[in-house]
N, C-alpha and C positions, 0 to 999 in steps of 0.2 A: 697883691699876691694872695691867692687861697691858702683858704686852711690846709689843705694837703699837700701843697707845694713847699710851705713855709716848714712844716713837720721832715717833712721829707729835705727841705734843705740842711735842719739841723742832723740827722741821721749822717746825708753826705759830711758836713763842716768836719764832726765829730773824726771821722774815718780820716780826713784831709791831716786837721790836728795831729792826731795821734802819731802820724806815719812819717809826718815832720815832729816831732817832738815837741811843741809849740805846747807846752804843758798847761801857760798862763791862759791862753787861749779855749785849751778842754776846758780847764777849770769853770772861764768864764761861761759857758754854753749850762753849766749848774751851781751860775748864782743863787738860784731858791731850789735845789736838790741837790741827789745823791747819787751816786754809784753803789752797786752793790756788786762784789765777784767774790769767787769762790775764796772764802776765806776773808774777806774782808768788806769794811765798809768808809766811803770817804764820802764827805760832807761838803756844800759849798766853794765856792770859787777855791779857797785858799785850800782848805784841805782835800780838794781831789787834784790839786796842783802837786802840792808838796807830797801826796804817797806817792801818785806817778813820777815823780824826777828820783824818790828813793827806791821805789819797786823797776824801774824798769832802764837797761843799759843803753843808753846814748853812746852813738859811735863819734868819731873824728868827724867825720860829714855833718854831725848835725841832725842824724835823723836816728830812726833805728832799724832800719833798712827791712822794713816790715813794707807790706800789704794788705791793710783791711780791708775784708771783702763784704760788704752787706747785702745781702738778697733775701727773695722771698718775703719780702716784707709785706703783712698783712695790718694794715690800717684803719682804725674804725676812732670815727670822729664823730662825738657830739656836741653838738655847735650848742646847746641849750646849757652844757653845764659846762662848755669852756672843757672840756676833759676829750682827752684820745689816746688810743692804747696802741701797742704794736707791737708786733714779735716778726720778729727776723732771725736770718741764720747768719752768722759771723763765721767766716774764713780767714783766717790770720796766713800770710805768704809770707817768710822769712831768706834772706840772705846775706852770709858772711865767706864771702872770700879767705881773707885775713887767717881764719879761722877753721877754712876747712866744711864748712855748713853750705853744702848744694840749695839751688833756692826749692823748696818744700814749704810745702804748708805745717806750721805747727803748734797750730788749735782749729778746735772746730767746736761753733755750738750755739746759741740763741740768745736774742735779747729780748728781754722782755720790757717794752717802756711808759711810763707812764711819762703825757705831756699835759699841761693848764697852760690857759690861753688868760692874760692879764694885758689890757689896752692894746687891745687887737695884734698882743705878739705871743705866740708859742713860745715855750720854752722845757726842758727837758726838767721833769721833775724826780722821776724816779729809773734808771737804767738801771735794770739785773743783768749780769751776766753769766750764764749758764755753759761751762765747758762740757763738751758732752765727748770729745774726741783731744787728745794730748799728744803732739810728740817730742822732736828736742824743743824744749824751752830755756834751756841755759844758753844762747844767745840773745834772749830776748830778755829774761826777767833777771833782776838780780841775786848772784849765789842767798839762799836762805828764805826766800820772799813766798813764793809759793811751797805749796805743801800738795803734793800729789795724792795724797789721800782724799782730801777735800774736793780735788777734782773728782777724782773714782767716786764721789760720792754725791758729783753734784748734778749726774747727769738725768 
């Protein structure tokens, strides 16, 4: 499989995870990295597992009845130092019945990724995530976890 294909698989996996809640899973995709979002930073397999199961509400189904949207992805891959970067735009699609939440989109904004290539496999080394658009998020994240200023500030 190419190097772009494989880059590009981890981008989709990631979206896949998230949207089923499969935390152990995200986690595993940043065995040797980290997340970074607005307001926080989580490390390795275990610790971007564990802030994701305490940041963010899992319904009865099993998922969090989200939409990751990833597009625009722009890719530049240097095969000589194993290194490739990316930036894309992220649309988060949310719905709760239950609750009263029409399904709307409620984020919007870019990734910026760094990936290293070790015994011919990519892996995600460094995701930023950049909100640049907010709206209800209390179906999605847990009461106290985000801080809306940090978004307004991180666009």
């Amino acid at each position: 499989m190419s190097s772009e294909q494989q880059i590009l698989n981890l981008i989709g996996k990631y979206t896949h995870y998230m949207d089923q809640a499969d935390f152990e899973k995200v986690g595993e995709l940043f065995i040797n990295g980290k997340i970074i979002s607005p307001g926080s930073s989580m490390e390795g397999k275990e610790g971007v597992a564990s802030q994701l199961k305490k940041n963010l509400q899992v319904y009865p189904d099993g998922t969090l009845r989200t939409a990751h949207i990833t597009t625009n992805i722009v890719l530049d891959i240097q095969e000589e130092k194993n290194e490739a970067t990316a930036v894309s735009y992220l649309t988060i699609f949310q719905q709760d019945r239950e609750r009263g939440l029409a399904l709307q989109p409620i984020a919007v904004g870019r990734y910026h990724d760094i990936f290293k290539q070790t015994n011919d496999t990519w892996h995600f080394s460094v995701r930023e995530l950049i909100i640049t658009l907010a709206g209800d998020l209390s179906h999605h994240a847990m009461p106290g976890t985000i801080d809306p200023e940090s978004i307004e500030n991180n666009g």
